[in-house]
DOKOL-532907 format. One line per field, with one value per residue (C-alpha): residue number from 1; x, y, z. Coordinates in nm, 2 decimals. Example, Ala and Ser with C-alpha at 12.3 -4.5 7.8 and 13.67 -1.06 7.14 Angstrom:
<nodes>
seq: c(1;2)
px: c(1.23;1.37)
py: c(-0.45;-0.11)
pz: c(0.78;0.71)
</nodes>
This chain:
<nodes>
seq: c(1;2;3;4;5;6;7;8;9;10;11;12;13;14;15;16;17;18;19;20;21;22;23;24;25;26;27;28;29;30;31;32;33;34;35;36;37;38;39;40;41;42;43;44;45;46;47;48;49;50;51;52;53;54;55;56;57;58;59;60;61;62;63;64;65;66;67;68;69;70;71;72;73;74;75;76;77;78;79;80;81;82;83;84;85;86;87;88;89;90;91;92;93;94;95;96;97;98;99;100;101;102;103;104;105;106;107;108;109;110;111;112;113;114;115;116;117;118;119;120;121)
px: c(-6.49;-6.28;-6.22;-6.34;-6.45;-6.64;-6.60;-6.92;-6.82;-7.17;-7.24;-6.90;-6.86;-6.63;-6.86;-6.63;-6.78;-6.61;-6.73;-6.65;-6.35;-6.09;-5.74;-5.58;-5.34;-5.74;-5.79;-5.44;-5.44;-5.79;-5.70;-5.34;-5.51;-5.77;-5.49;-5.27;-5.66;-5.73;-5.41;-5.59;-5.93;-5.97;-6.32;-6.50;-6.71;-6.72;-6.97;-6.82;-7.05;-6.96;-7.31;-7.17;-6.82;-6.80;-6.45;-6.42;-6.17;-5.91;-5.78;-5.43;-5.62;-5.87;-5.51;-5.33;-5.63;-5.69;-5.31;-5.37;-5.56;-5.43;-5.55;-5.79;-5.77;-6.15;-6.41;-6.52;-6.80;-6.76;-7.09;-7.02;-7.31;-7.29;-7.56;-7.32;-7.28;-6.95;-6.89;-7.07;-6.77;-6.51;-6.65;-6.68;-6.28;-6.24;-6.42;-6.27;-5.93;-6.07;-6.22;-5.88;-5.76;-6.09;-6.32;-6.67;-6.83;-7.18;-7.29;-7.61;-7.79;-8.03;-7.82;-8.06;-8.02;-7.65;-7.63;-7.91;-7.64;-7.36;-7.55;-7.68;-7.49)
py: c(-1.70;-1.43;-1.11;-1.03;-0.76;-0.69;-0.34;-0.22;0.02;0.08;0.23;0.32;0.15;-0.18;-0.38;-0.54;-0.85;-0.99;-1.33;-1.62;-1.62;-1.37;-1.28;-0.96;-1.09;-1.18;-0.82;-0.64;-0.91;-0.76;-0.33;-0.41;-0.52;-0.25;0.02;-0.13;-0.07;0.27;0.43;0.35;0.46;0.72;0.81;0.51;0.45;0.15;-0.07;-0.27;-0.59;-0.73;-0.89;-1.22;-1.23;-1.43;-1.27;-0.97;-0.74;-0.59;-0.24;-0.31;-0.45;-0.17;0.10;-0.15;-0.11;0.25;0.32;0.14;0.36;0.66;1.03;1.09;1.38;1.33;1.27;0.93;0.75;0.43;0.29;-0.01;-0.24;-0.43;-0.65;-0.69;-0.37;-0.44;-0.42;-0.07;0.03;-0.06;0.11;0.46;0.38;0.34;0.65;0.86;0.72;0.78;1.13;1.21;1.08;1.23;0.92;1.00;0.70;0.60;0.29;0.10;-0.21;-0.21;-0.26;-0.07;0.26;0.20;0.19;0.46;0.67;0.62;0.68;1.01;1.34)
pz: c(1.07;1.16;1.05;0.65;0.46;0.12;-0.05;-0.24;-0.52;-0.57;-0.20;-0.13;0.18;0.30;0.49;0.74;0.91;1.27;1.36;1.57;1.76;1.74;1.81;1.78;1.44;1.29;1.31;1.23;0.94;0.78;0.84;0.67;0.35;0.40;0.45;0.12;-0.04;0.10;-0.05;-0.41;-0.26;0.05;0.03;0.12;0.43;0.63;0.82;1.07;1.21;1.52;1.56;1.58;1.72;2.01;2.15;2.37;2.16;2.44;2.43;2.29;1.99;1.95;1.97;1.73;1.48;1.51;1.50;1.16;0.97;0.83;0.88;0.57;0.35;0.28;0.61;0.61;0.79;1.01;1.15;1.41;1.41;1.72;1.98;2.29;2.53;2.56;2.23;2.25;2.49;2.27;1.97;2.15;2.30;1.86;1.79;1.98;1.86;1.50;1.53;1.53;1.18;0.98;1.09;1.23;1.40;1.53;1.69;1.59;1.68;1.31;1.03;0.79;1.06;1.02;0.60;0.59;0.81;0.63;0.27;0.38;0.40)
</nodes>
């Protein structure tokens, strides 16, 4: 539970996957390692799952985490997978955060939509 991720060489993407209960330190913890990661590797996309996190993220969080990641020298793609609507609100209060620093976003509901999306041009 919490806040983990996977990176898949093979798709270039780090699947991050949010579940249970949550705190803002769960998530600042989990985009610090990412961060130390994307210095070695700036061109990878990322699929965020929120599916099954039972917390509402608040919007100190959501700035703490965007204010996180750096602006990328190469466009990346982050889909946020999510089931909630309010989860939908605080994805497009990220992306527009994230636009800024090279990040394009799009929120799904169907994970395959969401991979296909980020594998494509």
């Amino acid at each position: 539970m919490g806040v983990t991720y996977k990176i898949d060489t093979a798709k270039n993407m780090v699947h991050i996957i949010v579940s249970g209960k949550t705190d803002a330190s769960d998530w600042i913890s989990c985009f610090t390692e990412l961060k130390e990661y994307e210095l070695k590797r700036d061109d990878m996309n990322m699929l965020l799952d929120v599916r099954k996190h039972d917390s509402v993220i608040d919007t100190k969080t959501v700035l703490a985490v965007t204010n996180l990641s750096a602006t990328r020298r190469t466009p990346i793609k982050l889909a946020f997978l999510v089931s909630r609507v309010v989860s939908v609100g605080m994805a497009n209060m990220a992306s527009a955060h994230l636009e800024k620093k090279n990040i394009h976003t799009r929120v799904f509901e169907d994970e395959k939509e969401a991979e296909d999306w980020l594998q494509g041009d």
